[in-house]
C-alpha positions in Angstrom: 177.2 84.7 112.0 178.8 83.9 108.8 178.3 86.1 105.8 178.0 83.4 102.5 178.1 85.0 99.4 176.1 83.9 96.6 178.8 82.9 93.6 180.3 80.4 96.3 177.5 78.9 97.5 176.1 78.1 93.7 180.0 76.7 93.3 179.0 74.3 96.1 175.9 73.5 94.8 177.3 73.1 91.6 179.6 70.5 92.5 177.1 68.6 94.6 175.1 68.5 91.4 177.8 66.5 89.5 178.9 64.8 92.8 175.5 63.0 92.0 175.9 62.6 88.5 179.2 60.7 89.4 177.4 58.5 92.2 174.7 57.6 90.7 176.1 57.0 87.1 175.0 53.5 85.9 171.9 53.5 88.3 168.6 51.9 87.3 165.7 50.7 88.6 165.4 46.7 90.0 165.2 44.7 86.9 161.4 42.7 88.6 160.0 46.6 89.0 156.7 47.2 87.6 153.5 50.0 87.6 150.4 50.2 86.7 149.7 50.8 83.1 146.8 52.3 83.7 148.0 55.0 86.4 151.3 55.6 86.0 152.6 54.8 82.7 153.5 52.3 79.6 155.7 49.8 79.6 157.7 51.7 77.2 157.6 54.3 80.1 159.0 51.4 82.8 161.7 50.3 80.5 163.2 53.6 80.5 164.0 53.5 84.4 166.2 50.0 83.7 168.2 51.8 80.9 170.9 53.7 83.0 171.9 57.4 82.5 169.5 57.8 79.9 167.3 61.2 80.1 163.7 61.0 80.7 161.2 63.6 79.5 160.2 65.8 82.2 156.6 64.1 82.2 157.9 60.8 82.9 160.4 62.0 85.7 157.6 63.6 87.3 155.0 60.6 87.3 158.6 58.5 88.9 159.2 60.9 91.6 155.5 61.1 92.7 154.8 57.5 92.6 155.1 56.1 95.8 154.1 52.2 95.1 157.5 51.2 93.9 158.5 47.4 95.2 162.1 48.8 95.4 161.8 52.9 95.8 165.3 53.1 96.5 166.1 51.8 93.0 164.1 54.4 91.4 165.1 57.3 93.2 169.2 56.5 92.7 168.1 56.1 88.7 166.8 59.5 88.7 168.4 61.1 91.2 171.2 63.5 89.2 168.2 64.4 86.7 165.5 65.0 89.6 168.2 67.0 91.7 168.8 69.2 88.7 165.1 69.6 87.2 164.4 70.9 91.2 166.7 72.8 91.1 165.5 74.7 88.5 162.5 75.3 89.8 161.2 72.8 87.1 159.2 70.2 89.4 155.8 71.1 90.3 154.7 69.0 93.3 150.8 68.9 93.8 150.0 68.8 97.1 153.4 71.0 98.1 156.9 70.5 98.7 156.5 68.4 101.4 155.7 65.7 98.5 159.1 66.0 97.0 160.6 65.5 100.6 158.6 62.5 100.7 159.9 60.4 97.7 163.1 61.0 99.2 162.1 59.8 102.3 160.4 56.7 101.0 164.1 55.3 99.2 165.6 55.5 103.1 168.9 57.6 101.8 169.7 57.9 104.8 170.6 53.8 105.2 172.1 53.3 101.6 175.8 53.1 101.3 178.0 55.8 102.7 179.2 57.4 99.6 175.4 57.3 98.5 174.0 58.7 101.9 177.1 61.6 101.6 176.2 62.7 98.2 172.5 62.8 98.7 173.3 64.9 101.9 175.5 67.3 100.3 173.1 68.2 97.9 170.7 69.2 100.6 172.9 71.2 102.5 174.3 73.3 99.9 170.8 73.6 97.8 169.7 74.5 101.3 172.5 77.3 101.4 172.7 78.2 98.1 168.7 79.4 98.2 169.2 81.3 101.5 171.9 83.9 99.7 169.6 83.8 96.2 168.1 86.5 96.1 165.6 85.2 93.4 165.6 80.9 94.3 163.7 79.3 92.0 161.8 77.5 95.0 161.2 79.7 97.6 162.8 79.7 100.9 159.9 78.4 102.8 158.9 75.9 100.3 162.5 74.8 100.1 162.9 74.2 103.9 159.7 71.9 104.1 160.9 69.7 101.2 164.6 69.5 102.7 162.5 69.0 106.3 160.9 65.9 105.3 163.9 64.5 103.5 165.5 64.2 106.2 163.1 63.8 109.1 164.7 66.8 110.9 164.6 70.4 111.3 167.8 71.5 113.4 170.2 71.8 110.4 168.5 73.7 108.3 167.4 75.9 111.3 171.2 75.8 112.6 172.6 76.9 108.8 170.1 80.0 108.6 170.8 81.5 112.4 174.8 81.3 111.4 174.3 83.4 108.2 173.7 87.2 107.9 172.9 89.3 105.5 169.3 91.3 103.7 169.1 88.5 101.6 168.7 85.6 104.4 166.8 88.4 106.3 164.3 89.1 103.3 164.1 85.6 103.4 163.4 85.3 106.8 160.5 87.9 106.9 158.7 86.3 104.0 158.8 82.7 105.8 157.9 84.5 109.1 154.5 86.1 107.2 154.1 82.6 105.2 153.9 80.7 108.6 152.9 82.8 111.4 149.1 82.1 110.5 149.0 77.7 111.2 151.5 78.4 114.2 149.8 80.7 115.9 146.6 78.1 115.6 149.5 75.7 117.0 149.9 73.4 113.9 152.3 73.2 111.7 152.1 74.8 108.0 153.1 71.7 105.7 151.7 67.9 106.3 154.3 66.2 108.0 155.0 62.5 107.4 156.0 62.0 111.2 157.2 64.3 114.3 154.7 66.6 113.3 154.6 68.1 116.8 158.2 67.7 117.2 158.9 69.9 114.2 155.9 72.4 114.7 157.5 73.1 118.4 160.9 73.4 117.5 160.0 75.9 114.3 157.7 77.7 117.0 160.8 78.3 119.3 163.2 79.2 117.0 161.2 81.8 115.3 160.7 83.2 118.7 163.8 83.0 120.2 166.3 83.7 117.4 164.8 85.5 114.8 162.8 88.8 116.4 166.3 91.0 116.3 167.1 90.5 112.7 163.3 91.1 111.5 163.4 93.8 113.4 166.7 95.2 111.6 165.6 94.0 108.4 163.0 96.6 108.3 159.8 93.9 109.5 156.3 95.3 110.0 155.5 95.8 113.8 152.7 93.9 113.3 154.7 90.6 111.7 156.9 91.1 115.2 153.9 90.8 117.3 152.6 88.0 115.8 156.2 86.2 116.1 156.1 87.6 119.7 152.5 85.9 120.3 154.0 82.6 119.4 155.6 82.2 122.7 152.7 83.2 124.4 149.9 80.2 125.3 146.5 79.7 126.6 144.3 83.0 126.7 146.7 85.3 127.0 147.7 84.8 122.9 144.4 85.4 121.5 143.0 88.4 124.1 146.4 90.3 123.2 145.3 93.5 121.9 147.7 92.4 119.3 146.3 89.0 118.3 145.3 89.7 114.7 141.7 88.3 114.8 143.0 84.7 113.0 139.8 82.1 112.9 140.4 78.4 113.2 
């Protein structure tokens, strides 16, 4: 396991920060985009998003980012992109309907296919934001919350899985309890706790078996209630055998 302080991971994070401001400098949105007045904003509002580099008041950014009807999302998402990746950082976004929303909007621009010094950027920012929050021992988003958002931007679980097993440390342990006790009630009713856009069962069985299978040990040395183990424990258990456990703590579905 690798031990990551905290000063160099916010040096990482840092410089992914302006790595986007450098990327995306000059962005806007398509020059045809449009909205509806009456929903999202004025056309005062729109012409904002074709001006490049200039800031937009945090109201504005936050009916962008949640908008999903754009003709060209990608276009909006590179305008705001070094401004949204800061404001979340912060700890300044405030999805409605959870995190999983901001993973979405990133989703919907298709990152993944833009240009490789785009995709690379975008991707370094989830990684070391990722890292960053699991040696902070006060993140702005929480751990859990963070991990759903970064889950959906990228349509997989495995790295962000793979990056907390390899570190050590109370921190990522404390970290690791709270998302344990923040989960453990929608997977032992075998779902998954966020909305997932797609491989919903995928990521719900994957999460499952990796709670069960790498993370008992280091609750247990982090100090973790017996009866958080159990319920981790009872994950890999199916069928009537989970729920007539003498430990099955009485969850209703």
């Amino acid at each position: 396991m690798m031990n990551l302080d905290q000063p160099r991971a916010r040096l990482r994070l840092d410089a992914a920060l302006d790595g986007l401001a450098v990327t995306f400098r000059g962005m806007t949105a398509h020059p045809d985009e449009s909205n509806c007045e009456c929903h999202w904003g004025s056309a005062e509002d729109l012409a904002q998003l074709k001006v490049a580099d200039s800031e937009l008041d945090l109201d504005l950014l936050q009916r962008t980012w949640q908008a999903i009807d754009w003709s060209d999302h990608a276009s909006v998402l590179r305008r705001i992109l070094p401004q949204f990746a800061s404001a979340l950082v912060s700890g300044l976004i405030e999805p409605h309907f959870g995190t999983e929303e901001v993973g979405r909007s990133f989703a919907l621009g298709h990152w993944q296919q833009w240009p490789a010094e785009h995709a690379t950027a975008v991707e370094e920012f989830l990684q070391a934001w990722w890292a960053c929050t699991l040696t902070d021992p006060d993140p702005a988003v929480p751990v859990h919350d963070l991990l759903v958002l970064s889950a959906e931007a990228t349509g997989t679980l495995s790295p962000l899985l793979n990056t907390w097993q390899a570190l050590s440390g109370p921190v990522a342990d404390r970290h690791l309890a709270e998302a344990a006790a923040h989960w453990e009630y929608e997977l032992l009713g075998d779902q998954l706790p966020w909305r997932a856009w797609e491989n919903e069962e995928e990521m719900r069985a994957e999460l499952t078996a990796w709670l069960v299978h790498h993370t008992p040990g280091r609750l247990r040395a982090y100090g973790a209630s017996e009866d958080l183990l159990h319920r981790i424990r009872l994950l890999g258990v199916t069928g009537p055998d989970r729920w007539e456990d003498p430990h099955w703590p009485g969850h209703r579905y």
